[in-house]
C-alpha positions in Angstrom: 5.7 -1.8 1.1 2.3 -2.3 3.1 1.9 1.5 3.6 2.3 1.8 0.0 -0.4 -0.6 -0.8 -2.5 0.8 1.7 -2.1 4.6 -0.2 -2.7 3.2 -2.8 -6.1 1.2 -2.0 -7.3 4.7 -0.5 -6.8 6.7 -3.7 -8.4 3.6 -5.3 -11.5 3.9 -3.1 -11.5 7.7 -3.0 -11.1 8.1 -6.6 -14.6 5.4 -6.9 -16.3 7.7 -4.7 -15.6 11.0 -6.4 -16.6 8.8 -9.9 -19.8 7.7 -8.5 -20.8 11.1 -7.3 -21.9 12.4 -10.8 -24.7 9.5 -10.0 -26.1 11.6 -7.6 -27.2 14.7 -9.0 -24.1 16.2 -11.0 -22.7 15.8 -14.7 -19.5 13.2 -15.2 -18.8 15.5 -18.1 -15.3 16.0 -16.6 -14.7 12.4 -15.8 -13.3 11.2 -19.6 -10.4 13.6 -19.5 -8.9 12.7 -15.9 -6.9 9.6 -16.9 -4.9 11.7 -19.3 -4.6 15.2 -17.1 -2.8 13.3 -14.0 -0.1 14.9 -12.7 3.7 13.7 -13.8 4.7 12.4 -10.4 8.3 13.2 -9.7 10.5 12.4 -6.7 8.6 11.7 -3.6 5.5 10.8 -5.3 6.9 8.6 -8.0 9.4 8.6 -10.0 13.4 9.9 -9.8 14.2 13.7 -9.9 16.4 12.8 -13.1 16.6 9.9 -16.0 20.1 10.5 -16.9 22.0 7.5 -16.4 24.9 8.6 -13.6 27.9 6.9 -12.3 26.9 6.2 -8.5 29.4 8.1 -6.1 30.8 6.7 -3.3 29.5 8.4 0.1 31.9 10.4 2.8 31.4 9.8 6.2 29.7 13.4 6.4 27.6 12.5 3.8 26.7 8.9 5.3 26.0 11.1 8.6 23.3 13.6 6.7 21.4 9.9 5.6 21.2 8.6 8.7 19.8 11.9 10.0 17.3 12.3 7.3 16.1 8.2 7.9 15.9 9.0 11.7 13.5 12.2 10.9 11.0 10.1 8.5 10.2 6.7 10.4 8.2 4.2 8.5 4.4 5.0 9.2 5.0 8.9 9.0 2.5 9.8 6.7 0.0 7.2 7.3 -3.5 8.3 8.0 -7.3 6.3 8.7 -9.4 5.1 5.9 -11.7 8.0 4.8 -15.3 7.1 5.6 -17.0 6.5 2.0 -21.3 6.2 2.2 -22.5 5.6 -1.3 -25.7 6.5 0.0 -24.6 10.0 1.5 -22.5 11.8 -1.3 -22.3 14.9 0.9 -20.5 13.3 3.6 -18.5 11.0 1.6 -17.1 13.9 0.3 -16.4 15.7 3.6 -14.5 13.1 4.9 -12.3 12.8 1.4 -11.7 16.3 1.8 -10.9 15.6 5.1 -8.7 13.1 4.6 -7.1 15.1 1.9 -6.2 17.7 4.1 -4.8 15.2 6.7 -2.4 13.9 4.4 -1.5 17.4 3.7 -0.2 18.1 6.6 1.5 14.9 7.3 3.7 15.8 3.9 4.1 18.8 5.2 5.9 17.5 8.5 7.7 15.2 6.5 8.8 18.1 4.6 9.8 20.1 8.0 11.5 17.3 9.2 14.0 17.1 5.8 14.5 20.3 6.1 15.6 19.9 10.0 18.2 17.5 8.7 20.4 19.8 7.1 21.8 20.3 3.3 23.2 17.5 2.1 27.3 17.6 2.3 28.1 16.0 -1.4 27.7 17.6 -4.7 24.5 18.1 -6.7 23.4 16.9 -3.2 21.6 20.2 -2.6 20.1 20.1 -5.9 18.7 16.5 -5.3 16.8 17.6 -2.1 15.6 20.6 -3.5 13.5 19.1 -6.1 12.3 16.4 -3.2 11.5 19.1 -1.0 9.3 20.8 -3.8 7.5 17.9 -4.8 6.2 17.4 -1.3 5.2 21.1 -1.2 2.9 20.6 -4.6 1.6 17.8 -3.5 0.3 18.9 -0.2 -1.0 21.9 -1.9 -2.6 20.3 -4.6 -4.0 18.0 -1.4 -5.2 21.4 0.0 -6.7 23.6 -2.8 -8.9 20.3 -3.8 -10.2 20.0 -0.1 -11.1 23.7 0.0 -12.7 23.2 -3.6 -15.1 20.2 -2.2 -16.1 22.0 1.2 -16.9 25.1 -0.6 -18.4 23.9 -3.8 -22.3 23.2 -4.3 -23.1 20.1 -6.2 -24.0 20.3 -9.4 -22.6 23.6 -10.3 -19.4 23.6 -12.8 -17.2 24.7 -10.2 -18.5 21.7 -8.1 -17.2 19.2 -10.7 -14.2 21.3 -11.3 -13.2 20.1 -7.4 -13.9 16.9 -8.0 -11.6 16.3 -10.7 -9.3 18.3 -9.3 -9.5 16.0 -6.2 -9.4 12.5 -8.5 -5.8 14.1 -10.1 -4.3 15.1 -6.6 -5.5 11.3 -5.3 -3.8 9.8 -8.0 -0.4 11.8 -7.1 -0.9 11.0 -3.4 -1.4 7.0 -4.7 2.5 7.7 -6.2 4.0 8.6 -3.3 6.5 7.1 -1.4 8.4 8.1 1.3 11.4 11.1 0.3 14.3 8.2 1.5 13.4 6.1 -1.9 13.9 8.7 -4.1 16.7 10.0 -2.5 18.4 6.8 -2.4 17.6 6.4 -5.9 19.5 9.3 -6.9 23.6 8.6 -7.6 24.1 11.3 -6.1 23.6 11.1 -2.5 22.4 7.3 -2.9 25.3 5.3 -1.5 25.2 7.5 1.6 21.8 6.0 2.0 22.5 2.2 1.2 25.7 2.6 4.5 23.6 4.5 6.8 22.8 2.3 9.9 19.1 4.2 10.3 18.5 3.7 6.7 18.4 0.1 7.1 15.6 -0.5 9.2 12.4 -2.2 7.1 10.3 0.2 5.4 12.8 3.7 5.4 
């Protein structure tokens, strides 16, 4: 729950800096449309990979096996990364250090990803299908995470392509803000959810 906040607070403070950069030298032309272009955040950076009410299914010991792999891969604190360095006074390297950061967290989904995949396909029906869509939400994300990094390091203020990247950077903050580790969702899906809920690993605070 702490590590959630503290995403959260991150995109809060990263997203203030990329608003307040306009104040130095380029147009917040871009900065109106932003709240309404945010990415839908599904599965590990939000919400559940389906909104169709299902009956929850009662787990096998294979499947209750796969979970407690899969919570043993991700430990709490996985994706948890130091406070970007934000200087109001130095736009420049404010934004260096979100881009930075941007690409940190990047690869930290991307491990997290790795590690999923290490723990095998999922031994229940519509299990595979589940993971999948987990699996290719992290993938976005961290490239959405990447391509706005590159677009800050490589951009000259002031230029259209320059505030391109930093909206493009506000929207993939606000999708990192979302996420939460792949074991929620999964858990929240009915089904591979019960597996989760009897897994020993899956138990521990924070997984």
């Amino acid at each position: 729950m702490r590590a959630a906040m503290a995403r959260r607070a991150i995109a809060g403070l990263v997203l203030a800096a990329l608003a307040a950069a306009p104040l130095a030298g380029c147009s917040g032309d871009d900065e109106g449309k932003e709240g309404t272009t945010a990415a839908a955040a599904p599965t590990a950076t939000g919400a559940a990979a389906s909104t169709k009410a299902e009956p929850r299914r009662t787990a096998t010991k294979a499947a209750v096996a796969w979970a407690g792999r899969v919570c043993r891969a991700i430990p709490p604190g996985i994706t948890d990364s130091p406070l970007p360095k934000i200087n109001a006074r130095d736009v420049a390297a404010s934004e260096r250090a979100i881009a930075a950061y941007m690409t940190g967290m990047a690869k930290r989904l991307d491990t997290v990803r790795a590690r999923l995949q290490q723990a095998g396909s999922p031994p229940m029906a519509d299990g595979r299908a589940v993971l999948d869509a987990t699996l290719k939400d992290l993938e976005a994300t961290g490239r959405q995470l990447r391509d706005a990094a590159s677009g800050l390091r490589t951009g000259r203020p002031g230029t259209p392509a320059f505030r391109t990247a930093q909206a493009d950077a506000g929207k993939a903050m606000r999708r990192l803000g979302g996420y939460r580790p792949p074991t929620r969702a999964l858990r929240a899906s009915p089904a591979i959810g019960d597996a989760f809920t009897r897994a020993a690993p899956c138990k521990k605070p924070g997984v």
